[in-house]
VOPAGU-2260 file (C-alpha; in pm, 1 decimal, decimal comma):
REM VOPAGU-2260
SITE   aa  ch    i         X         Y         Z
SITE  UNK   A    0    1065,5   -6178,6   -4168,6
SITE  UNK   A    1    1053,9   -6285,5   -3785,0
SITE  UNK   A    2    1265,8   -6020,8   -3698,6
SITE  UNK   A    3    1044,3   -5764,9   -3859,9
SITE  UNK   A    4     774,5   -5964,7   -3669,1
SITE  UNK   A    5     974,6   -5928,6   -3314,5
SITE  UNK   A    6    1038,9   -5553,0   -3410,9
SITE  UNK   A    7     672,0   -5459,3   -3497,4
SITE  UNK   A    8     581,2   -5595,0   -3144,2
SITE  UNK   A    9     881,4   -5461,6   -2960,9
SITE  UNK   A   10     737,3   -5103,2   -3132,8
SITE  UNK   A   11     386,5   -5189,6   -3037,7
SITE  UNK   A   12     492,7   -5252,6   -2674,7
SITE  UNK   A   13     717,3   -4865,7   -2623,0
SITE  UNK   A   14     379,7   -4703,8   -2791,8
SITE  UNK   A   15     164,0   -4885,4   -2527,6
SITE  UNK   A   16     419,1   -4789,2   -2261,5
SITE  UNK   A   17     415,2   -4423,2   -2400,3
SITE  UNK   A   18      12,6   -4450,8   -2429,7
SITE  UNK   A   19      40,9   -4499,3   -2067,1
SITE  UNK   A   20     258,4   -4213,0   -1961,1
SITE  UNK   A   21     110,3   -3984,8   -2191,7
SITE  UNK   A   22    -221,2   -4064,0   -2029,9
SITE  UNK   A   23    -106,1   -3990,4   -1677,7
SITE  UNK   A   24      27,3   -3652,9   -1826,4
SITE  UNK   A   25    -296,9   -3580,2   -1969,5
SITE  UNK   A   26    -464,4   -3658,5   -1599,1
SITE  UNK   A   27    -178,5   -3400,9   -1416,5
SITE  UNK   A   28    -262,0   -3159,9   -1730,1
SITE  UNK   A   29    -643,4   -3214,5   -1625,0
SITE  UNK   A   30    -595,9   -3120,4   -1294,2
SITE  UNK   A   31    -394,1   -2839,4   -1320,0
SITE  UNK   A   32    -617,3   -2673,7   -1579,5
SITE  UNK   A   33    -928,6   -2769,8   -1310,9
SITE  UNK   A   34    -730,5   -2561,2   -1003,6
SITE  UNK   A   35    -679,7   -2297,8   -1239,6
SITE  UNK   A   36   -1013,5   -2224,8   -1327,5
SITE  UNK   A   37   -1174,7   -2308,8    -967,7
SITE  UNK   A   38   -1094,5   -1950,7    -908,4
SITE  UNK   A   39   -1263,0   -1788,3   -1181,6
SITE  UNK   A   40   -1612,5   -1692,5   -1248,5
SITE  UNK   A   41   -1853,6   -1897,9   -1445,6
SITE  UNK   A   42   -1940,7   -1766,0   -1809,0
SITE  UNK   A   43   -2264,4   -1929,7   -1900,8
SITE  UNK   A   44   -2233,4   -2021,6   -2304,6
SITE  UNK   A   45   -2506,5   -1788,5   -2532,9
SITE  UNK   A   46   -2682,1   -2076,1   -2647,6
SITE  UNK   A   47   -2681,6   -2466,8   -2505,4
SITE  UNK   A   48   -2668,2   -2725,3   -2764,3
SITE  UNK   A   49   -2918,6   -3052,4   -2772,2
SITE  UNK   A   50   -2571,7   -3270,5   -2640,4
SITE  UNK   A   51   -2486,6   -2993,0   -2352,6
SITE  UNK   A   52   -2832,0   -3005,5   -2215,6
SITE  UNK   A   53   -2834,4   -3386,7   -2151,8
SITE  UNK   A   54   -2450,9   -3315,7   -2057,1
SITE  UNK   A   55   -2590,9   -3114,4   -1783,7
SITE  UNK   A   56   -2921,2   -3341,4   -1705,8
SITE  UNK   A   57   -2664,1   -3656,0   -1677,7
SITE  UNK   A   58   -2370,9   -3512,2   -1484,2
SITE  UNK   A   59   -2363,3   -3120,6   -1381,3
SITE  UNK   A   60   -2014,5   -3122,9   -1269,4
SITE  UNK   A   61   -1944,5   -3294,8   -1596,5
SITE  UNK   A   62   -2091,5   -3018,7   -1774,4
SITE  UNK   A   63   -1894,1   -2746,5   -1581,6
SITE  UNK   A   64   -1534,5   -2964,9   -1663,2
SITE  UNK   A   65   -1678,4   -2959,5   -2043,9
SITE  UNK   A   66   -1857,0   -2680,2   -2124,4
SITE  UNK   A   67   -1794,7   -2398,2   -1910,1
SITE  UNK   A   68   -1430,5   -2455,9   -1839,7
SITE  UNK   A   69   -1306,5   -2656,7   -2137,4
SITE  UNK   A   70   -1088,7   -2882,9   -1989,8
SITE  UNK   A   71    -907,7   -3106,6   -2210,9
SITE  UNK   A   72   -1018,5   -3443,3   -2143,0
SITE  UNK   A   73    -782,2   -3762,4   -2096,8
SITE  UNK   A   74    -774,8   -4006,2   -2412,9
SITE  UNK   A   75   -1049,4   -4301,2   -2371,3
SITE  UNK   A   76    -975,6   -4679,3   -2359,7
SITE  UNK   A   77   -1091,6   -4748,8   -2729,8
SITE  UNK   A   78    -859,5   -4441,4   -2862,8
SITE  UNK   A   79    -545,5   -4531,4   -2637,4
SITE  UNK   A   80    -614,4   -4889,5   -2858,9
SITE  UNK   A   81    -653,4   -4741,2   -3217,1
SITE  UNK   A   82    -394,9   -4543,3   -3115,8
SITE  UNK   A   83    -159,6   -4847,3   -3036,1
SITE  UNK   A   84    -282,1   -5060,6   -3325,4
SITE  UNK   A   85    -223,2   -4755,9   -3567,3
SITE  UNK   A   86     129,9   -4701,9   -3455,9
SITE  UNK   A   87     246,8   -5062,9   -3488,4
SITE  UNK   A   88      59,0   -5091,7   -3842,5
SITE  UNK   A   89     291,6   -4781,4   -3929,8
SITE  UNK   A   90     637,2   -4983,5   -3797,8
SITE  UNK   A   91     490,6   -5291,0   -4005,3
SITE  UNK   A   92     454,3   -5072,3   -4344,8
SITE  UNK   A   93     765,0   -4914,7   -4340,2
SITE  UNK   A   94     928,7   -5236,3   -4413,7
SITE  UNK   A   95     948,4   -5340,2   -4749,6
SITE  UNK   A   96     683,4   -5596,2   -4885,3
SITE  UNK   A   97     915,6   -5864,7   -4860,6
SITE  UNK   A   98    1005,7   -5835,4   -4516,8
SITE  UNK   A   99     616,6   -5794,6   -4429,7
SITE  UNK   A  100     563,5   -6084,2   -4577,2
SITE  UNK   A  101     675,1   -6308,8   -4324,4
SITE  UNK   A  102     843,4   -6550,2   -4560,1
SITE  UNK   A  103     522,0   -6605,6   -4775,0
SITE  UNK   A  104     582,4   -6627,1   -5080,1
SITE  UNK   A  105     248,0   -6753,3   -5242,3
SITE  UNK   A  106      24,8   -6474,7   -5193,1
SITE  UNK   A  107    -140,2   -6275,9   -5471,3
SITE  UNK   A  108     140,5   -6022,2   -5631,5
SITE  UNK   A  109     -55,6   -5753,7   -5864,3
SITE  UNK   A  110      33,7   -5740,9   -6216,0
């Protein structure tokens, strides 16, 4: 049970280290995409949603990264987490219940 413990966090710790790398790719893939499109000409969209308009209000260039040149957009904080906490959940529940159990053995059992 402990070592299913020490191997849950062990896989919690590569996804975090993988979060991170994967992040910095996303940043180079960012940029790339960005010096590609400085170049071309600026398509306006037919119509402009509600969310666009206060897009463009708020933050024009962020507007031009979003809307006009569709540039994919690095993971945030809170989904690098769920992320994390969703992969080591997975390592956890692909042991059997008896491992997960971490040596309890008075919890409720269904019938």
């Amino acid at each position: 049970a402990v070592t299913t413990t020490v191997a849950a966090a062990v896989a919690a710790a590569t996804v975090a280290a993988d979060t991170v790398a994967s992040a910095t790719v996303a940043a180079d893939t960012v940029a790339a995409a960005a010096a590609a499109r400085l170049s071309e000409p600026l398509v306006m969209p037919p119509r402009l949603s509600p969310t666009a308009a206060a897009t463009f209000r708020d933050c024009p260039q962020l507007y031009l990264f979003r809307n006009l040149w569709r540039l994919p957009e690095p993971p945030s904080k809170v989904l690098e987490k769920g992320s994390l906490v969703h992969a080591a959940l997975e390592k956890v529940f692909e042991a059997p219940p008896e491992e997960r159990a971490g040596g309890c053995t008075t919890g409720h059992r269904p019938a």
